[in-house]
N, C-alpha and C positions, 0 to 999 in steps of 0.2 A: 429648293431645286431651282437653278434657273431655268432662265426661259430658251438655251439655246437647247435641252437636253429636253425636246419634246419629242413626243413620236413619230411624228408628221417627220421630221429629219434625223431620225437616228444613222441612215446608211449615210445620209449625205454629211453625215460630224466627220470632221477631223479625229481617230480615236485619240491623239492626245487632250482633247476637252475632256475625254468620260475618261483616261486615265488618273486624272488628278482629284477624280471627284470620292467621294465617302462611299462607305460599303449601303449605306440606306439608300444613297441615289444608283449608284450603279444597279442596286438588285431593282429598284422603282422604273430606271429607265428600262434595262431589259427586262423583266416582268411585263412594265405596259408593252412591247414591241411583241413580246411572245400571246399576252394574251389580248390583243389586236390581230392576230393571224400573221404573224412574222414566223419565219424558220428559223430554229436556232442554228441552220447550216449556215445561214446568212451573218451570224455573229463572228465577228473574227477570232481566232483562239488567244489572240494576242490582250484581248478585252478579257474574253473570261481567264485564261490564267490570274488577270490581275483580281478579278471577284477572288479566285479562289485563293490565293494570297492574304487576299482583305479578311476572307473566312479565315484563316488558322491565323492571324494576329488578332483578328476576333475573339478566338475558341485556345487563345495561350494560356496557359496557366487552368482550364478545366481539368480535372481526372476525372478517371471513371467511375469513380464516386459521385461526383456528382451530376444533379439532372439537368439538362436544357430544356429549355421550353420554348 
């Protein structure tokens, strides 16, 4: 993870820096922001679409057969 995508500045980021980043960092940035006492109202929708994005080309090719962990 770099060092610009700490929590001390998640509001003040550009969201195109955490747009290009991996689904491990983006869930690590926002995580640490949320469980620091940040609102998730404060996330912009335009960040988390892209998480959730990152989750169903994560979650491509599971069925419901099988199990996640």
């Amino acid at each position: 993870m770099s060092s610009q995508l700490s929590l001390n500045n998640y509001l003040e980021m550009d969201e195109n820096n955490l747009m290009h980043e991996d689904l491990s960092t983006m869930l690590i940035v926002i995580g640490s922001y949320l469980y620091g006492g940040g609102d998730i109202q404060e996330i912009d929708h335009v960040i988390l679409d892209r998480v959730s994005e990152l989750i169903d080309k994560h979650l491509d090719g599971v069925t419901e057969n099988m199990s996640v962990h």
